[in-house]
MARNU-218632 format. One line per field, with one value per residue (C-alpha): chain; y, x, z. Coordinates in steps of 0.05 Angstrom, whole numbers, plus 5000, padded with zeros to 4 digits. Layout:
<rs>
ch	A ...
y	Y ...
x	X ...
z	Z ...
</rs>
This chain:
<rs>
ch	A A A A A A A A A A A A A A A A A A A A A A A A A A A A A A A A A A A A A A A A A A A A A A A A A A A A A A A A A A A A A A A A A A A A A A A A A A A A A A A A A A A A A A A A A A A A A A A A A A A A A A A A A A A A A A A A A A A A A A A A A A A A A A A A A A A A A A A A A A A A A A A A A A A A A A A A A A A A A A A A A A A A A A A A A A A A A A A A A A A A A A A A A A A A A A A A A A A A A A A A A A A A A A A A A A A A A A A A A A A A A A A A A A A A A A A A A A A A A A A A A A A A A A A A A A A A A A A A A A A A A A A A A A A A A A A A A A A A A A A A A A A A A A A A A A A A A A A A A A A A A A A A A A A A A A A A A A A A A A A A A A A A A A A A A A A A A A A A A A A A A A A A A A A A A A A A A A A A A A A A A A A A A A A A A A A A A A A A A A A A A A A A A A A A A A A A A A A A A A A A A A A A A A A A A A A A A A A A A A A A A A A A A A A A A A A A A A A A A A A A A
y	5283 5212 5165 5107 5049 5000 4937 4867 4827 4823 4761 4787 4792 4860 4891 4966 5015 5024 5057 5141 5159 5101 5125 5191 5178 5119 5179 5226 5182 5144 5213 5231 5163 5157 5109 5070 5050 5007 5023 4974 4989 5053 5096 5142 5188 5263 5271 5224 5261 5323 5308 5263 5324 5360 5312 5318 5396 5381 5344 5272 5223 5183 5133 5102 5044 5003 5013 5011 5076 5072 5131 5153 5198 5263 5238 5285 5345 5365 5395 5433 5448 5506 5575 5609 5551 5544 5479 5456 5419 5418 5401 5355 5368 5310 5337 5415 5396 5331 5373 5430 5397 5381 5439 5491 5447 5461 5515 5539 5586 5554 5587 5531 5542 5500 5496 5535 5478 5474 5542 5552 5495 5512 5509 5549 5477 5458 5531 5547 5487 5489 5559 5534 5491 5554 5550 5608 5591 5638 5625 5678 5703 5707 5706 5631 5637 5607 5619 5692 5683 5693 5635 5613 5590 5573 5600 5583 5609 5578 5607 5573 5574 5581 5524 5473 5457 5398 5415 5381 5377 5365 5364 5387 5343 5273 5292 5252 5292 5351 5295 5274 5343 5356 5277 5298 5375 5329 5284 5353 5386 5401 5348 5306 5325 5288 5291 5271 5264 5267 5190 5156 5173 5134 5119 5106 5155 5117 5055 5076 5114 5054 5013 5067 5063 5129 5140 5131 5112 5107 5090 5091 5160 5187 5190 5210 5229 5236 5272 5231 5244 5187 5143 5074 5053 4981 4980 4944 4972 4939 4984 4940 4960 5028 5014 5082 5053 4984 5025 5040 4973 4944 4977 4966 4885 4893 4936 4903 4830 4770 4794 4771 4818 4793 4852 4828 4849 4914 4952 4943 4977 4979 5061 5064 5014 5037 5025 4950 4950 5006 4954 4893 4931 4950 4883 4875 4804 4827 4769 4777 4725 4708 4756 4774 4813 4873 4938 4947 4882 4867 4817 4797 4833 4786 4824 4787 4830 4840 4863 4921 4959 5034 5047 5101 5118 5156 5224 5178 5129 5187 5188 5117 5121 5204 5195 5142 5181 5197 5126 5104 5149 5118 5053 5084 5100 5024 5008 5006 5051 5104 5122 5170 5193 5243 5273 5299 5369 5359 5349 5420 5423 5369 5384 5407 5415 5340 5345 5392 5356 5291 5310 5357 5291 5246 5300 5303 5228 5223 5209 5231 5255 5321 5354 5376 5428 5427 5484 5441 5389 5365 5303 5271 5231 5193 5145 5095 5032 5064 5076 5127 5162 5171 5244 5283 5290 5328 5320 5386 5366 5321 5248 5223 5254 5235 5162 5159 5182 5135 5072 5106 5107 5037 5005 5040 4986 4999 5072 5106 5171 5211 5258 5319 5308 5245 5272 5299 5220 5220 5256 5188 5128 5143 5058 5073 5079 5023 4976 4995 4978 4908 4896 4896 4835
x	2762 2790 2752 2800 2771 2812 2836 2837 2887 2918 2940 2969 3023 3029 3076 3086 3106 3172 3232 3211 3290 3316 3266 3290 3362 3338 3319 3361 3423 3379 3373 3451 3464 3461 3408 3342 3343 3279 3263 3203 3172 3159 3132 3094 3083 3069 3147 3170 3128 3157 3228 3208 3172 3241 3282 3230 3229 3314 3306 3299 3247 3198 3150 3111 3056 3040 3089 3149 3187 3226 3275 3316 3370 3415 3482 3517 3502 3419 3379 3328 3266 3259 3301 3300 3281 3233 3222 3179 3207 3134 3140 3195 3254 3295 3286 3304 3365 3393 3370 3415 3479 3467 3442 3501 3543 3499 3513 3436 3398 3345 3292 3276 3207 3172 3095 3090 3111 3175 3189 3181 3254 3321 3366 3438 3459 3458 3466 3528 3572 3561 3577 3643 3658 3646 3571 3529 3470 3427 3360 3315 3335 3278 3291 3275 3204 3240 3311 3299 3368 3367 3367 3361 3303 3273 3249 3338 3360 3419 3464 3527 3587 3657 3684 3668 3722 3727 3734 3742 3675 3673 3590 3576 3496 3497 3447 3438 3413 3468 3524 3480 3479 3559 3565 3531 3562 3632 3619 3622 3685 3761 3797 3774 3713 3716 3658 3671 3599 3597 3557 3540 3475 3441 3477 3431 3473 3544 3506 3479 3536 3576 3525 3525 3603 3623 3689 3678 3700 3672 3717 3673 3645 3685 3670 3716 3694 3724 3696 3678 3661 3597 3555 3538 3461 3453 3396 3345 3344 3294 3269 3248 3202 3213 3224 3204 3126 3145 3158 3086 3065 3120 3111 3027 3046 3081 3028 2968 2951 2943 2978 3035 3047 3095 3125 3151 3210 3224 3294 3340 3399 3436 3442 3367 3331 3361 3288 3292 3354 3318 3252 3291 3327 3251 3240 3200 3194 3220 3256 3282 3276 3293 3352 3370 3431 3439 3466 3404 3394 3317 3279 3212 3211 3161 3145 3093 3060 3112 3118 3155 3199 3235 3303 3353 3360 3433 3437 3489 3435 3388 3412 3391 3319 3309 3245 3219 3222 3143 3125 3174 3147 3080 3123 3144 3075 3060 3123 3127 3185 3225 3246 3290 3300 3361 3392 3326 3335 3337 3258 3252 3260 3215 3149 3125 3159 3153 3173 3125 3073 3080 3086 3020 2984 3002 2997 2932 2914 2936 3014 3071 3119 3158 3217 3276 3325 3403 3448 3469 3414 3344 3312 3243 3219 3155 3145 3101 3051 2984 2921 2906 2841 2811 2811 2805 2884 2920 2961 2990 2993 3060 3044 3093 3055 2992 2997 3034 2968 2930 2973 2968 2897 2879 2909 2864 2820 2741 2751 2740 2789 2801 2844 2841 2872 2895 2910 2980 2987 3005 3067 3104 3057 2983 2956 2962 2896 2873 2927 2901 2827 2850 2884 2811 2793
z	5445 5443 5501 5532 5557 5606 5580 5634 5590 5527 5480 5414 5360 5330 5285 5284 5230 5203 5233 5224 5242 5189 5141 5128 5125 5071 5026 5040 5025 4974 4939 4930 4895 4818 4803 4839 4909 4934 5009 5038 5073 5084 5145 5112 5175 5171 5181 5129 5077 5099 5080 5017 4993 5002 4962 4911 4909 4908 4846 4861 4822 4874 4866 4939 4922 4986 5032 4970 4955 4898 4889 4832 4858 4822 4855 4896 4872 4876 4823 4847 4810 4821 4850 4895 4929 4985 5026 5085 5142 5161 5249 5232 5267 5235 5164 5184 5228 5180 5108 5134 5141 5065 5028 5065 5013 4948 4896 4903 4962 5004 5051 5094 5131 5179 5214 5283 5327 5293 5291 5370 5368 5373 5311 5335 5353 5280 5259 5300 5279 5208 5207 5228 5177 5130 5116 5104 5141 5191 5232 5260 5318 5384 5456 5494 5539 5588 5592 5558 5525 5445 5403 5331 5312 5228 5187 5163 5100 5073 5015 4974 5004 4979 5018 5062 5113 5157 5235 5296 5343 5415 5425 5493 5477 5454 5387 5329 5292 5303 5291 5218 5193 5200 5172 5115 5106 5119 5046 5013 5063 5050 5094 5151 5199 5269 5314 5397 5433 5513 5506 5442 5414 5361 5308 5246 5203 5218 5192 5140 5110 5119 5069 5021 5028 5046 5082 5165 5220 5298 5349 5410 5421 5368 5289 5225 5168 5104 5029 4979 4913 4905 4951 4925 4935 4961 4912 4966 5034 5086 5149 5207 5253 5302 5365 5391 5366 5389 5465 5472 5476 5504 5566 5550 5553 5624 5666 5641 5688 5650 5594 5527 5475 5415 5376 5300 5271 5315 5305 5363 5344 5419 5416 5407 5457 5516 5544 5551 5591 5641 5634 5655 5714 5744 5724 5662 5634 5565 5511 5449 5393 5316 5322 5251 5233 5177 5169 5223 5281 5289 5320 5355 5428 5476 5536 5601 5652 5709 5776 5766 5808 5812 5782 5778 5708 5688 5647 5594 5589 5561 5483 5483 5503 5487 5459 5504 5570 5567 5564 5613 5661 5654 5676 5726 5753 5757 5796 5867 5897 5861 5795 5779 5711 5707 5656 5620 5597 5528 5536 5545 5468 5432 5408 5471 5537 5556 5626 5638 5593 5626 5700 5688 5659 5717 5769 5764 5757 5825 5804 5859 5800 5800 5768 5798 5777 5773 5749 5685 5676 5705 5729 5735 5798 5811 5871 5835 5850 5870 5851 5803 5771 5704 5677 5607 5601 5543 5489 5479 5408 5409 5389 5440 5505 5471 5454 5528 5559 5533 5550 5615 5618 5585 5656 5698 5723 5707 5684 5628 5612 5546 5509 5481 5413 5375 5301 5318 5329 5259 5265 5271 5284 5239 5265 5331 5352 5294 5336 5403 5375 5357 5424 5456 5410
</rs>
């Protein structure tokens, strides 16, 4: 149990880790070029282990010393250490759905396994496409707790195929991390592969396999892709801040009175902080300085304590801000009127149910939030600005609902609350807690 005391004001500078969704594309795409790549620094987060320990089981060299990875890639085509080949996605969804994409174009088997949480996800919508473009991969098959339709889920087992053929996708769910596995099963393919999304969901793999010059294009929603026969490392790749950790305390700086928190050097790639635009609408005091341009833009966010207010929030503005939605619903809380979050669904499928997780938490803290039910997608409401009460609220083991509780709980004034569980904090973000500490200095 984890015991949150409230905070009156806060006057600080922080930085927070590096980007967890930039980080494993680094190495991934670091890994299929011929040669060193330096990535610093690096996030080393239970799920960025998890799919450096893959490349390394695929055959790549790897050296991390204080926040610098150094990696040595095989070029295009991996050489595992061993076969058959098992790996371990660990709960990382990123590395099972991304990995996949690649290894259904390697002349070697794989078993791909995963911990518990993992294996409760989905995986036909990785599964189903590849199998498409002529890859031999299969899931296990088990019937949803909810929907009590059959699914896919991993352990996935993945053999050589003859060929790998480009196709034509029209994605009925903006996913990045469906889109990045067909990118990366389209370097190996037979002809073009173009991929249409309903919106435009973060795009860190476009980026990326621009700088490593591989052959694509993105015309709005819409990305080509073309085989190549080599990626070309940049040699140096620098990975600012996530903004997903820089969220936490963003919203932190606007509920708490009397208080300024600077953010250094945080990622904000337009497809992935779809939260500031909601912030400024409910009118957070948010500014962003020392813009600096890359293959990634970053800069300092400045956020002020703010008189916020409800918002409508719309389903295309989702893929944005995906795996913000916990913490903006603890906004939400603090802001007089309505918020309505629609377009939510795809909650249902993270490392818990995070609708359910987060309207259970606030619920009982006195929160008027509920979910409501369409026939094709789901939103979240919560009628906000009142007074709330300290209680022993649970994680249900996902860092995201977790470290969303307890920014919940340090602005309620003169009470003391706790949590459950902290250590699956360390999924994605292990200072946390050591940068909350310092906040109360």
């Amino acid at each position: 149990m984890y015991v949150i005391k409230p905070i009156s004001k806060i006057k600080k500078k922080i930085t927070v880790p590096p980007d967890k969704s930039i980080s494993h594309r680094a190495v991934i795409l670091s890994s299929l070029c011929e040669g060193k790549t330096r990535i610093e620094p690096f996030v080393e987060s239970q799920d960025t282990k998890a799919t450096l320990e893959c490349m390394k089981k695929l055959g790549i060299t790897a050296n991390l010393s204080d926040g610098l990875l150094t990696i040595i890639g095989t070029g295009m085509s991996l050489k595992p250490q061993e076969t058959p080949l098992t790996l371990f996605a660990n709960e990382s969804g990123t590395t099972m759905r991304i990995l996949s994409g690649l290894l259904s174009c390697q002349k070697f088997p794989v078993t791909f396994e995963a911990a518990p949480a993992l294996c409760r996800r989905p995986m036909g919508r990785i599964i189903l496409p590849l199998q498409q473009m002529g890859a031999r991969i299969s899931g296990t098959t088990a019937k949803d707790k909810i929907t009590h339709e059959e699914k896919l889920y991993p352990p996935l087992h993945i053999k050589p195929a003859g060929e790998i053929k480009g196709q034509r996708f029209k994605l009925n769910v903006a996913s990045a991390q469906v889109k990045s596995a067909l990118m990366l099963a389209a370097l190996f393919a037979k002809g073009q592969t173009v991929i249409k999304e309903p919106y435009k969901s973060r795009d860190h793999t476009e980026r990326m396999l621009k700088l490593f010059r591989a052959g694509i294009k993105v015309k709005g929603t819409t990305i080509t892709c073309k085989p190549i026969n080599k990626l070309v490392s940049p040699k140096k790749l620098f990975i600012p801040g996530d903004f997903s950790s820089a969220a936490f305390f963003i919203v932190l700086g606007l509920i708490i009175k009397k208080s300024k928190i600077t953010i250094k050097n945080v990622n904000i790639n337009p497809t992935r902080c779809g939260l500031l635009q909601v912030l400024k609408r409910m009118g957070g005091k948010i500014k962003i300085k020392n813009k600096k341009s890359a293959y990634e833009p970053y800069a300092d966010i400045v956020v002020q304590s703010s008189e916020l207010k409800g918002a409508e929030v719309k389903p295309e503005e989702i893929p944005s801000m995906i795996d913000e939605v916990p913490i903006l619903c603890v906004a939400a809380a603090f802001a007089k009127g309505k918020t309505e979050i629609r377009g939510v669904k795809e909650l249902r499928v993270k490392e818990t149910d995070r609708i359910w997780s987060m309207v259970h938490n606030l619920s009982i803290a006195g929160v008027d939030i509920y979910n409501a039910r369409y026939k094709d997608d789901e939103e979240i409401v919560i009628n906000g600005g009142k007074t709330y009460r300290a209680y022993s609220f649970e994680s249900f083991f996902d860092h995201r609902v977790a470290m969303s509780m307890i920014i919940f709980s340090m602005a309620l004034a003169h009470r003391e609350s706790d949590i459950d569980d902290t250590d699956c904090i360390n999924k994605s973000f292990p200072r946390f807690l050591s940068i909350v500490k310092s906040l109360y200095r």
